[in-house]
Every structure is written in C-alpha cells, then in structure tokens.
VMD Tcl script that draws the C-alpha trace (Angstrom):
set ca {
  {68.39 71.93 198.52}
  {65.27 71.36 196.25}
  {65.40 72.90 193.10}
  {61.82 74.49 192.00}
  {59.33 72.46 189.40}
  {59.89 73.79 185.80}
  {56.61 75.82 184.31}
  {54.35 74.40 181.98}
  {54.42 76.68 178.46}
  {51.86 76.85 175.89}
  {53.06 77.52 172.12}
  {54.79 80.72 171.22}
  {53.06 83.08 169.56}
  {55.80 85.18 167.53}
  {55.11 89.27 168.08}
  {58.00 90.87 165.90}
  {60.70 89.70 163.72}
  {63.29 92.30 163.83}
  {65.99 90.66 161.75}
  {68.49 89.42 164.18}
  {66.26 88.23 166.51}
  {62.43 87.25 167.35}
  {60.27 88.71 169.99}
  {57.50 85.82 171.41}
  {55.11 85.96 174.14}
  {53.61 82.48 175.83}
  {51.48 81.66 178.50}
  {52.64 79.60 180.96}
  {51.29 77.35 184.09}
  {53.16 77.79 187.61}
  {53.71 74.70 189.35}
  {53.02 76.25 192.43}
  {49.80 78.07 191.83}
  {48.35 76.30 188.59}
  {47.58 79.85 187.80}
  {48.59 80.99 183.70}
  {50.85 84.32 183.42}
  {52.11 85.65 180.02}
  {56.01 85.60 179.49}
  {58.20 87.21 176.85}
  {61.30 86.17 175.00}
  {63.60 86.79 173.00}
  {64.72 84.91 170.31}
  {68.00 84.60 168.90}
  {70.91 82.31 166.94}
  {73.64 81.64 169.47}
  {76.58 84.48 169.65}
  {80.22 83.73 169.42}
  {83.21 85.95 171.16}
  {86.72 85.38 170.49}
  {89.52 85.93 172.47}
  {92.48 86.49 170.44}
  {95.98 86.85 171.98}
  {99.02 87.98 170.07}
  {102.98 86.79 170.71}
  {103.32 89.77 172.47}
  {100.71 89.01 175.38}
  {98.50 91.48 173.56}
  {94.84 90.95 173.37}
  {93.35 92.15 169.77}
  {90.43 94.22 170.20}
  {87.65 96.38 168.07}
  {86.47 99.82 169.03}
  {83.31 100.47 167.30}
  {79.71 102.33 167.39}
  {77.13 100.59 168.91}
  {73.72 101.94 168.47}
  {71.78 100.22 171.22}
  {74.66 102.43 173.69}
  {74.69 105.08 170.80}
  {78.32 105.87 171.63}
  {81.89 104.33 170.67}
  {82.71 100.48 172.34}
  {85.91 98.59 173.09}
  {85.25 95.00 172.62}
  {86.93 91.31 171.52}
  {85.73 90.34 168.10}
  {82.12 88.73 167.95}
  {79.42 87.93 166.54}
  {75.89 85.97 164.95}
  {76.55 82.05 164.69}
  {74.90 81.37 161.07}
  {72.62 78.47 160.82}
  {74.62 75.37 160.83}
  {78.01 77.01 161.60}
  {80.13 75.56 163.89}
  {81.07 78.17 166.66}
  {84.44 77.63 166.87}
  {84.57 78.36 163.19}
  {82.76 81.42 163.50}
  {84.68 82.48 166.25}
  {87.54 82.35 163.33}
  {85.11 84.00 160.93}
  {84.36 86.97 163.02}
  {88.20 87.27 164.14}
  {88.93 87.56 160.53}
  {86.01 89.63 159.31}
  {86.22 92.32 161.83}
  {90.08 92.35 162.58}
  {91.70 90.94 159.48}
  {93.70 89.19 161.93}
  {93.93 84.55 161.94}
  {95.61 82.62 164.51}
  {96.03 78.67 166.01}
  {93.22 76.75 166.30}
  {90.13 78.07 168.43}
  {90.37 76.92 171.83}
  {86.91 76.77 173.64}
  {86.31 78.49 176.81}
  {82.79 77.90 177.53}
  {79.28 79.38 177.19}
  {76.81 81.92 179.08}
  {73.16 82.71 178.51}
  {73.55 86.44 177.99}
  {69.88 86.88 179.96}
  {67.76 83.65 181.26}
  {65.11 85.87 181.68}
  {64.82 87.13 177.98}
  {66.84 85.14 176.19}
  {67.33 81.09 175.27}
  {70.89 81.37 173.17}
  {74.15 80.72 174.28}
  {77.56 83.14 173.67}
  {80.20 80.91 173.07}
  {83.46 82.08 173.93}
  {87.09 81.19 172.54}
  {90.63 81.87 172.78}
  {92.52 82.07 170.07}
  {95.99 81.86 170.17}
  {99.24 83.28 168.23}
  {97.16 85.62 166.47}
  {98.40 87.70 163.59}
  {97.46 90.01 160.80}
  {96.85 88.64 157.88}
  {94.02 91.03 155.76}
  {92.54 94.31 155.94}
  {89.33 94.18 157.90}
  {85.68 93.15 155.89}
  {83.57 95.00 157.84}
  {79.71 95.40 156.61}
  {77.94 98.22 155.46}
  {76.69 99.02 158.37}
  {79.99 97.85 160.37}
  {83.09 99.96 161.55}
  {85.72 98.81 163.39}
  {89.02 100.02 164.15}
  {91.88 97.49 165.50}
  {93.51 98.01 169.21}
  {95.83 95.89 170.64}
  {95.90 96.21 174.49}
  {98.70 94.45 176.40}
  {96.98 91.59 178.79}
  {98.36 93.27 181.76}
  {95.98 96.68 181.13}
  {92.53 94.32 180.57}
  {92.20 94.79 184.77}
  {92.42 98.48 184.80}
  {90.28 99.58 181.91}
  {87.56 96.63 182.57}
  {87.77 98.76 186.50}
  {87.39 101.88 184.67}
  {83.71 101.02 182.65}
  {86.54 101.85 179.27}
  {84.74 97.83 178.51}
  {81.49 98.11 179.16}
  {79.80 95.38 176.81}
  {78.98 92.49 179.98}
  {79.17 89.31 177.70}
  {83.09 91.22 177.13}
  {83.39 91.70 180.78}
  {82.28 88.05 181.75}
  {84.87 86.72 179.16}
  {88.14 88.91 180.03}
  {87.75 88.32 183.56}
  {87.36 84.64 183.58}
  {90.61 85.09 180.91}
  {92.38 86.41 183.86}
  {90.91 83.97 186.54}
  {92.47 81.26 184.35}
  {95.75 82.82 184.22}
  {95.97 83.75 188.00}
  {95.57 87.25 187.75}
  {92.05 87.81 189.24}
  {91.94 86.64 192.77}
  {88.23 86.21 194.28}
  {89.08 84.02 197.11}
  {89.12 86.91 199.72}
}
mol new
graphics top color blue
foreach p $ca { graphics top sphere $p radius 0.5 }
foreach p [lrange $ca 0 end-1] q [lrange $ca 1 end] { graphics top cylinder $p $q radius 0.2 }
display resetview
C-alpha cells in the first residue's frame, strides 16, 4: 500500500500561550493539489502516566476534579514532563507527588500521541511495580487528589461502565490487561 506524500508547512505563527500549552496556526502545501490551507496545533511538553501496582494486585489510583470535564475523575497518576526530565523519572515524580506512594524501578510501556490532529507530544506510559506508601500526598494549589486502590481484577468493569473516562487512562489500562491476558480481542 502507498503511504500519502507528507505536506509542506510554512513557519508557525504562535496565537496563544495559555501556560501549559501553545496554540499555532501554519499554512501548509498539499502534495496533491499544491493548493495552501491553514492548520492548527497544539503545542505541548510530552505527558507521562504511571501505572502503579501494589503487592496486593491493586492498581493505585487518584480521583480528582477536572475542570475541562468540570466534574470528579478516576485516573492513574500523571502528569507535565519538565524540560529536560527524563520520563521515567517523572513518571516517579508524579507517582509520588500526587499519591505519596514510591515503588521498583519504572518499567516503560510505550507512548501514544494523545491527538495527531492537534497535537505533536507524546504520553509516555509506565508501570511501576511493588508500589507502597511512603508520604502524604504534595498536591498543588490548585491540585486535589484523593488515593483509591482498585483491585486489577475490577479495572474491566468500571473502564465498561465510563467510572474511567480520561482516554489516554483508558488506552493505558487496557493494553495493562492485554499484556496480562485478560483482554481478549482476537474474536
């Protein structure tokens, strides 16, 4: 199968800044047509989730307000890569920072573009295993989280239910439970 010729773009003309991410319009040349057409993106450090897993075969989890959904979330711990951060260790950051809980060393479980239409970042994803508590949780001031642990054998029934909503979440907890046999898509 032939793959289609990549677009030509012009320079990026930034049209907002709004703190954790950039909002840029360029024009751009189809292959096809030769004809120019004005695209948006936007902009954005690359995300981290983490996947943390207890002794018990628990999964540790946040619920917390999101205001883009304006309503109450459950979610694995995540977060902003800063600049020059490796994302395994802010996988480990974020764990820490928003559950108070540390574990083994980050395992990586790969990467998705959260939208190739808008967006050029990546959301790396981990698993961290043998998880424990270890501090109280440093959430921000504009941050609250409350802990849940949620036994790996109830991540099917409440991602069914919409209860985890968030899709970079979804995309992560199911391929957890491809890996481990307990998502079967061969039929």
């Amino acid at each position: 199968m032939k793959a289609p010729p990549p677009w030509r773009h012009g320079p990026v003309e930034q049209l907002s800044d709004c703190r954790v991410f950039t909002v840029g319009s360029s024009a751009a040349i189809s292959p096809t047509t030769g004809l120019e057409h004005t695209f948006y993106r936007i902009d954005s450090v690359d995300w981290v989730n983490v996947i943390p897993v207890t002794p018990e075969g628990e999964i540790v989890m946040v619920r917390q307000y999101r205001h883009g959904k304006r309503d109450l979330t459950l979610e694995i711990p995540g977060g902003m890569i800063d600049l020059g951060e490796d994302p395994a260790a802010a996988g480990a950051r974020e764990l820490l920072e928003e559950t108070g809980y540390r574990g083994g060393p980050p395992e990586p479980f790969g990467g998705v573009n959260p939208n190739p239409a808008l967006f050029g970042n990546v959301c790396h994803t981990f698993v961290i295993p043998q998880v424990e508590a270890v501090a109280e949780i440093q959430n921000g001031p504009t941050e609250e989280t409350v802990v849940e642990r949620v036994p790996i054998d109830q991540l099917r029934g409440l991602l069914a239910a919409g209860e985890i909503d968030h899709a970079l979440v979804h995309v992560a907890l199911y391929r957890f439970l491809l890996e481990r046999g307990e998502v079967d898509y061969s039929t």
